[in-house]
C-alpha positions, 0 to 999 in steps of 0.5 A: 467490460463487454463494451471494451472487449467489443470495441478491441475485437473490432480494432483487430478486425479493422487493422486485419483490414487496414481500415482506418477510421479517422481518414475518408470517406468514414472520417465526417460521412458527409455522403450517403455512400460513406454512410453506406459503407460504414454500414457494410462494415458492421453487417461484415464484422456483425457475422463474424464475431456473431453479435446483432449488427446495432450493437456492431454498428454503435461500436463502429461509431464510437471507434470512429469518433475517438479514433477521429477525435484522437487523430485531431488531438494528434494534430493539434498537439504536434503544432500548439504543445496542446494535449488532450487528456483522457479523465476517468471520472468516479462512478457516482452510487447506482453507476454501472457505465465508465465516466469518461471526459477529455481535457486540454491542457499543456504538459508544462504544468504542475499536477497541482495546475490540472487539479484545479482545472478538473476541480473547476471543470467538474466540480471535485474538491478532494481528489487524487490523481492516477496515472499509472502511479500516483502524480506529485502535485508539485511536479510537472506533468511531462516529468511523471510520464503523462503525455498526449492522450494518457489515461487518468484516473481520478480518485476522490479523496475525503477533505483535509479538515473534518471539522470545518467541512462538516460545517460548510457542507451542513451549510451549503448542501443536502442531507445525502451529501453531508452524510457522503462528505462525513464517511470520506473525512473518516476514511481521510482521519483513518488514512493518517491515524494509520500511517502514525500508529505504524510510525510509532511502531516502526520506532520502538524497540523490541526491547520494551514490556512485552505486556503492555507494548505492542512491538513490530518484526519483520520476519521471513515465511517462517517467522524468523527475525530478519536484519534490515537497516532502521530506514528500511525497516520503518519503510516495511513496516508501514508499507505492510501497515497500509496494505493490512489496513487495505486488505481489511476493507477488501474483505468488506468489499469496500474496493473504493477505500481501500485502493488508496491505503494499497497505493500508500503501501506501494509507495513505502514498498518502493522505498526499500532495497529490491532484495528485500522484497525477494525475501517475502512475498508482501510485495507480490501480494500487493501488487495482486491486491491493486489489480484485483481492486481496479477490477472491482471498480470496473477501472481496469482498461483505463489504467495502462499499468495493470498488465505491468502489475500483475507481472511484478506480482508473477516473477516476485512469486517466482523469486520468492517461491522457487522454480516450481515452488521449490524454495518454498516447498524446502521452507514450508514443506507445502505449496498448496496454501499459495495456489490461491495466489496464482488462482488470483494472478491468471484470473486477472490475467484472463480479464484483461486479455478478454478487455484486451479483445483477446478472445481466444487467448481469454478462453484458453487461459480462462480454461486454466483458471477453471482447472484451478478454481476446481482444485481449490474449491474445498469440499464442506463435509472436509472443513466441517470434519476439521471443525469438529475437532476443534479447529478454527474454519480459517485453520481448517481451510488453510490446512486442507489447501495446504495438504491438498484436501487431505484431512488426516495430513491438514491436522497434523499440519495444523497442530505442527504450525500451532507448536512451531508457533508457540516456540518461536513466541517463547523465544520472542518473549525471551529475546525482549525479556533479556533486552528489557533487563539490558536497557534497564541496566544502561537507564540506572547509569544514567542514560535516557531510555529512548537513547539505551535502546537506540544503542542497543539496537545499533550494537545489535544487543551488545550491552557492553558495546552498547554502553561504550557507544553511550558514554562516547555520545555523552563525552562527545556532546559534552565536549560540544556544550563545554565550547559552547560555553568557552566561545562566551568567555567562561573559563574552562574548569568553572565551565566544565563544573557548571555543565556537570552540575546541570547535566549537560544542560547548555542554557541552564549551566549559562544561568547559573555561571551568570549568577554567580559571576561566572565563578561557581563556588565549591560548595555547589560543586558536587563532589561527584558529578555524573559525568556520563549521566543523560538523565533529562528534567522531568519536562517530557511527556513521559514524566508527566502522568506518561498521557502521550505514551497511552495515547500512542498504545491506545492508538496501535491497539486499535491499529493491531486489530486489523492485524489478522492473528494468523500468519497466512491470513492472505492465502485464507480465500473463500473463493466467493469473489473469484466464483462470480469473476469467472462466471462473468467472464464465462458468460461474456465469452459465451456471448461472443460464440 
């Protein structure tokens, strides 16, 4: 970071100057004069910005021979369609320097074609690549925005096949890097378990046994159910899934597996409708979340969408909030809890504008971080007085933020959250309750369950209206299946009882037609079929022993336990993380003075 805020201070410095590193006589300093005047430049800039004249001068000689490099790649680019790429490899354990390689390719190619040359270049076998957003392996490289010069970031990923590499890399390499190979196939399995655990999710009803069926709503800042479309819902449901599952590993401080289920997050955010994401703060929170971990792998000035991040997290807030917290102050009747959001937000800010070279702007904002990090940074004996009554530290610490450090208020607000919070859980077991009993009453007419509840949800509870929309299916698809029959040359009627007697079923009503000579006799009609009737053989897995329906619970179990249990989970900060931060970028302005 200290090496990036050097280098940008001395590009402000040489184009003050109109200096130009990449033309003579500093482009090849081929005389001693040339060498000479490079010299001059960094005893110059080594007085002004107060640092030892090698490390100004080691500098220098990078910036020129990127800037040099960079000018022949332009060059280059401009008469063969050749670019050069900038590679942001991963830190091996124990690196502190950034990793960086270039590669020439053409921009023509598919992400799957430059995957296979870093593969062969560098030897990486599962990786991802970033630039800003994930690239498509299918899709070209100048369809994605990728141009001459752009910064990627390569991001490992474990190996699709746990089983058959665990097997080949016992074979083919030491004991350390088996070990290394086995905990990125477990991230990998982790990755996909969690996205069909919340798929299952997404898909289920409220309406199902509140005791034994974990059951997933999305609600506003203060609880309350919100009406989104099915596709929109599925997509909230596991771009919040994802980004749970990242913020529990950030906990961890394991940044490096947690950024790919925080990119997975984004991509299922931005599937949804943008006024959706005005609603809640999930998507700002994210965005924060992102940034915060490219800080944590020290990856931030490679990745050129940090600043764009961190202003969708600030006008989201903005939206969501209210000017001046208004909004939020009408619906919660508090604003300090989220104060750590912003805390987080100009920290960040700070960062970048001191990788930037922004030295005065990094102090000035970094003054304000300061201010605020005081405010926040609660007083022990406080949380221990809350503590004592009963209350959970994370209670304690999310009430005092909330009422501003005053004790008496934060446990009134902590008791009056706890009964709001049981209200609006008795209201939710009453709501499934009563839609349990209605899908109940549409499967003993002879519908299938999963088709009830599908109904039910599309009529918005309505039985009655729901019930209509069964039997107008049923019709429909029966109508269907009767031509089916009637295009093979059975007659209507001996068509239409065959159908009835086999509950719709096509292939079974064709059997039974044909053995009796397409004339079925009457003592095998049934004197009162159900014409309505959806109930299926029992072939599914929900008739056999229902193993498929306890391994989907057993799997969303164990999902839901990265769920945290409290609501404003996310605002519940120690600060810790952010502490360090400032103190960093404190000591590194302070070296510059």
């Amino acid at each position: 970071m200290e090496e990036q805020h050097l280098q940008n201070r001395l590009i402000d410095l040489l184009r003050q100057d109109k200096i130009q590193l990449w033309l003579e006589p500093y482009r090849s300093l081929r005389d001693p004069a040339d060498r000479l005047k490079i010299q001059e430049l960094a005893e110059k800039y080594a007085s002004v910005i107060q640092l030892p004249v090698e490390e100004v001068t080691s500098a220098l000689e990078t910036i020129r021979t990127d800037t040099r490099q960079k000018d022949e790649g332009n060059k280059e680019f401009k008469e063969t369609a050749v670019a050069t790429l900038v590679l942001h490899l991963p830190k091996e354990e124990g690196e502190t320097k950034i990793n960086k390689e270039k590669l020439k390719t053409k921009l023509d190619i598919t992400t799957q074609e430059l995957k296979t040359q870093i593969s062969q270049k560098f030897g990486f076998k599962y990786f991802g690549l970033l630039c800003g957003k994930v690239l498509s392996p299918e899709r070209r490289l100048d369809e994605q925005n990728v141009k001459n010069n752009s910064k990627i970031m390569v991001l490992k990923k474990p190996a699709p096949d746990a089983k058959a590499e665990q097997k080949k890399e016992e074979e083919e390499q030491k004991k350390e890097k088996k070990n290394k190979e086995e905990k990125e196939h477990k991230q990998q399995e982790e990755l996909q378990k969690t996205q069909k655990g919340f798929e299952i999710l997404s898909e289920r009803d409220g309406g199902e046994d509140p005791s034994t069926t974990p059951f997933l709503e999305i609600a506003d800042q203060k609880g309350n159910p919100l009406q989104i479309p099915d596709e929109e819902r599925k997509a909230l449901i596991l771009a919040m899934g994802f980004h749970e599952k990242g913020r529990a590993l950030m906990k961890k401080r394991d940044h490096s597996a947690a950024l790919p289920y925080l990119v997975h997050a984004d991509e299922q955010f931005n599937k949804c409708n943008s006024a959706i994401l005005h609603t809640v703060d999930n998507y700002a929170v994210l965005q924060l979340d992102m940034v915060w971990c490219y800080q944590a792998l020290e990856q931030m000035q490679c990745l050129d969408d940090a600043w764009e991040r961190l202003g969708k997290a600030e006008q989201c807030f903005n939206r969501c909030y209210g000017k001046e917290r208004s909004r939020l102050q009408q619906i919660k009747g508090h604003t300090g809890g989220e104060e750590v959001l912003f805390l987080r937000l100009h920290l960040l800010q700070t960062v970048l504008m001191y990788v930037k070279g922004h030295k005065n702007t990094a102090q000035d904002k970094l003054r304000d971080v300061e201010h605020r990090y005081s405010q926040l940074n609660l007083d022990p004996q406080k949380l221990q007085q809350l503590q004592d009554k009963g209350f959970s530290e994370q209670e304690a610490r999310l009430g005092l933020r909330a009422c501003r450090g005053d004790v008496s208020e934060a446990e009134k607000l902590i008791l009056q959250r706890k009964k709001e919070k049981q209200v609006l859980k008795l209201k939710e077991q009453d709501k499934r309750r009563r839609r349990l009993q209605d899908i109940n009453t549409l499967v003993e007419l002879g519908f299938k369950r999963r088709d009830a509840q599908r109904a039910l949800h599309q009529a918005r509870g309505d039985v009655d209206k729901a019930y209509g929309m069964l039997l107008d299916a049923a019709d429909a698809q029966h109508q269907v299946n009767l031509n089916q029959l009637l295009s093979m040359g059975f007659q209507k009627d001996m068509a239409d009882s065959a159908l009835r007697m086999t509950r719709d079923d096509v292939q079974q009503a064709t059997q039974l037609l044909l053995e009796n000579q397409a004339v079925i006799p009457a003592d095998l009609q049934s004197p009162s079929p159900p014409s309505s009737s959806s109930e299926e053989p029992s072939t599914s897995s929900e008739s056999t022993g229902g193993s498929s329906r306890q391994d989907e619970d057993l799997l969303v179990n164990e999902l839901l336990e990265d769920i945290p249990k409290h609501e404003e989970d996310y605002l519940d900060l120690t600060l810790d993380e952010e502490k360090k931060l400032i103190e960093k970028i404190r000591a590194a302005l302070e070296k510059q003075n």
